[in-house]
C-alpha positions as CSV (number, residue, x, y, z in Angstrom):
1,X,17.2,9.5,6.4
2,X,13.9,9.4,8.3
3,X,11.6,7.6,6.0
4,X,7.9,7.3,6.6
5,X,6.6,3.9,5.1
6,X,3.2,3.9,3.6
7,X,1.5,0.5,4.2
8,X,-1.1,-1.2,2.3
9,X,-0.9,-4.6,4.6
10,X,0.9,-6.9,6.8
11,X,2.2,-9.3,4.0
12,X,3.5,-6.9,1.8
13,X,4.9,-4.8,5.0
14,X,7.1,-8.4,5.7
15,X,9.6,-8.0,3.2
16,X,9.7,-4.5,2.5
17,X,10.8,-3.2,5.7
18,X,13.4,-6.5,6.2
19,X,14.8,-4.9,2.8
20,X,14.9,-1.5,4.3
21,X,16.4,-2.6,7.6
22,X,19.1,-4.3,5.5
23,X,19.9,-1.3,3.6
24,X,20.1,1.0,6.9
25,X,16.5,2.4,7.0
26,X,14.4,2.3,9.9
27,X,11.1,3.0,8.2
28,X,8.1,4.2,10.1
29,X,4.7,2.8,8.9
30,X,1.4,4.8,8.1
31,X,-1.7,2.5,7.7
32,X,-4.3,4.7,5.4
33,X,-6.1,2.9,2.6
34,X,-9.7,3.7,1.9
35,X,-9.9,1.9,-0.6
36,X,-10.3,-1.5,1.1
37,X,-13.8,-2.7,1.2
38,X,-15.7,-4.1,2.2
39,X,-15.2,-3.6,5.5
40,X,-14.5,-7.0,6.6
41,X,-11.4,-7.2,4.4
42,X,-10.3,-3.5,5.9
43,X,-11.0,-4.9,9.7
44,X,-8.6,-8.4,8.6
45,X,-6.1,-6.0,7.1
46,X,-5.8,-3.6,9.6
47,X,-5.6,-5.7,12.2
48,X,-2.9,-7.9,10.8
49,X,-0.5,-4.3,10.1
50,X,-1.2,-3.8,13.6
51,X,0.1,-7.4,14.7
52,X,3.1,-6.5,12.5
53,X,4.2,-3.5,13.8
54,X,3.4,-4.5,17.4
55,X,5.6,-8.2,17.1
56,X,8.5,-5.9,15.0
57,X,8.6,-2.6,17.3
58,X,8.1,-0.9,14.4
59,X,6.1,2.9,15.0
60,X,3.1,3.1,13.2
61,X,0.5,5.2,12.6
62,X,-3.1,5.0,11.9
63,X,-5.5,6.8,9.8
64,X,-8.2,4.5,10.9
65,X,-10.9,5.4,7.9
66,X,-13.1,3.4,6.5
67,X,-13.9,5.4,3.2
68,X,-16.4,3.5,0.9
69,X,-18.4,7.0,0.6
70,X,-15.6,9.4,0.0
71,X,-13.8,6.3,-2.1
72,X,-16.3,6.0,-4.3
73,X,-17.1,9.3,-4.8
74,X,-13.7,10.1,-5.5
75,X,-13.6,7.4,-8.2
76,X,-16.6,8.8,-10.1
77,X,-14.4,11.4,-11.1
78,X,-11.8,9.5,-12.8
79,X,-14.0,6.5,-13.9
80,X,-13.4,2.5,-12.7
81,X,-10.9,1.7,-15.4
82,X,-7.9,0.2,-13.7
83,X,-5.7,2.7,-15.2
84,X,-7.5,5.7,-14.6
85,X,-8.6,3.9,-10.7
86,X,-5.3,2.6,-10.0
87,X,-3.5,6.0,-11.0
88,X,-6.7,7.9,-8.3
89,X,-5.7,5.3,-5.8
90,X,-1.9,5.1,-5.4
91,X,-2.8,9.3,-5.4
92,X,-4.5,9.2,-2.6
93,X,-3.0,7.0,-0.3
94,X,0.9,8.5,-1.4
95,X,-0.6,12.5,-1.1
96,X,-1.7,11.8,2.4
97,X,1.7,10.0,3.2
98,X,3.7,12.6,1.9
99,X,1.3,15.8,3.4
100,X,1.7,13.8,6.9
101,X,5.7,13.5,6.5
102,X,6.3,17.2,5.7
103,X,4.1,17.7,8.6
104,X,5.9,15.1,10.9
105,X,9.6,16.0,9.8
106,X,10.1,13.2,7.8
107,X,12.9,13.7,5.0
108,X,11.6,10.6,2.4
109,X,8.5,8.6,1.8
110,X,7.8,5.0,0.1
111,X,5.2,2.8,-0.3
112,X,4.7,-0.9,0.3
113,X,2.6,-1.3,-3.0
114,X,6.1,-2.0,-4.7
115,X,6.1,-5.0,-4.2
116,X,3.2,-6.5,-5.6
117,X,4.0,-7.6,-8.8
118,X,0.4,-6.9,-9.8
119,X,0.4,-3.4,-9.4
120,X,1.9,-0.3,-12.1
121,X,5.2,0.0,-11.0
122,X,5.4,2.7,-13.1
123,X,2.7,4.7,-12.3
124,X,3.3,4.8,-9.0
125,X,7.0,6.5,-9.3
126,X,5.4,8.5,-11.2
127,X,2.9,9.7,-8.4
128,X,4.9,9.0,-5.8
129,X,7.9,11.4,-7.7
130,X,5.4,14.1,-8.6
131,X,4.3,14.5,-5.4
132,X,7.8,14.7,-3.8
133,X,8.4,17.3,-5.9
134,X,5.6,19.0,-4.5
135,X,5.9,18.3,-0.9
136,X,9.8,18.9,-0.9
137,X,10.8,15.3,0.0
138,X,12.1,12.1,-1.5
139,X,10.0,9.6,-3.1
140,X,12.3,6.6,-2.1
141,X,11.2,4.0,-4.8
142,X,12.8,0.3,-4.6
143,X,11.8,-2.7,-6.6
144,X,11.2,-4.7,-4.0
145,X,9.4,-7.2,-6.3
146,X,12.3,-10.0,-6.2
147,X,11.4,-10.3,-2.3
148,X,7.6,-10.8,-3.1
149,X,7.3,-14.7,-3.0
150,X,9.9,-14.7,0.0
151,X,7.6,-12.0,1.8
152,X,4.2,-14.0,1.2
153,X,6.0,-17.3,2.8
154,X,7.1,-15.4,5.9
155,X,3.6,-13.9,6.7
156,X,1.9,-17.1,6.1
157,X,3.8,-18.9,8.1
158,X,3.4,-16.1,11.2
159,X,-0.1,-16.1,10.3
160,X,-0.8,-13.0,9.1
161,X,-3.8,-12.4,7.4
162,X,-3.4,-13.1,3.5
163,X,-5.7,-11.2,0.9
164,X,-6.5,-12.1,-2.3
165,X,-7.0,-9.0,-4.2
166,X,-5.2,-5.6,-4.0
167,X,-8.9,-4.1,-2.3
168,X,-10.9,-2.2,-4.1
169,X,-14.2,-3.6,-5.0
170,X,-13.4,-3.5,-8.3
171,X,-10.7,-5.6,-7.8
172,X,-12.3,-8.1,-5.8
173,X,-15.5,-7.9,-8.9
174,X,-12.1,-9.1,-11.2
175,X,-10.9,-12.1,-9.0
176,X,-13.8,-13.6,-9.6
177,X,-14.8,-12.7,-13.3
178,X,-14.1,-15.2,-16.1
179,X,-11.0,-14.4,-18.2
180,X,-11.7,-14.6,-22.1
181,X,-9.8,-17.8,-23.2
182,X,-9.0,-18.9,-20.3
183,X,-11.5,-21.8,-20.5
184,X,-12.4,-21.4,-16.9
């Protein structure tokens, strides 16, 4: 199966492709998320997926797009609830995977937002097999979640750079905001 890898960042790239390999899968890595601002945190992120691929010989290609405009623009359609942002997001970044894998021969497409134990498991299958339905290939969806903690450890110790939200600005805004009863 040639399966084409949709990246979000270095860290989470660590253990899902080491899962992969394990299983037989030599995954190919696309870097496009517009969402990541600002664009320091895109730069950092970038970078560090490039670092990856380039010390693991993995392929990968870049959509190198910086989309704050067509981001946000995007998102005042759907609204900045995390549901209804989240479910515009993982949309985005998994139609252009699975547009540029029919277009690249690619049988099978996945995502490394799996994971993240902070992100809709569920609502991402649910893109990710909608879409494959629509493009003609398979959504290869693993819960990679168990290998989280295992991946974070690896990367910081290689040095990769190590975010602290999933990179949206609204995202970034909630880091920071006080939780109700949390005292802090």
């Amino acid at each position: 199966m040639k399966l084409l890898l949709h990246s979000c960042c270095a860290p989470c790239s660590v253990q899902c492709v080491k899962t992969l390999e394990e299983e037989g899968l030599l995954p190919e890595l696309f870097w496009y998320n517009p969402n990541i601002h600002p664009y320091t945190e895109y730069r950092f992120r970038r970078d560090a997926i490039r670092c990856f691929a380039g010390e693991r010989n993995l392929p990968l290609i870049m959509e190198d797009e910086y989309g704050l405009r067509s981001f946000i623009k995007g998102l005042s359609s759907v609204g900045d609830e995390a549901g209804s942002r989240c479910g515009y997001c993982y949309r985005l970044r998994l139609e252009k995977t699975a547009a540029l894998a029919v277009e690249k021969g690619y049988d099978a497409f996945s995502t490394t937002l799996l994971i993240s134990p902070y992100q809709d498991h569920g609502l991402i299958r649910e893109v990710g097999e909608t879409l494959a339905a629509c493009y003609g290939l398979v959504f290869l969806y693993r819960d990679f979640r168990p290998g989280f903690r295992q991946g974070q450890k690896e990367a910081r110790e290689v040095g990769y750079y190590m975010q602290k939200y999933c990179g949206c600005i609204f995202s970034e805004e909630e880091r920071y905001l006080v939780k109700p009863g949390s005292g802090q």
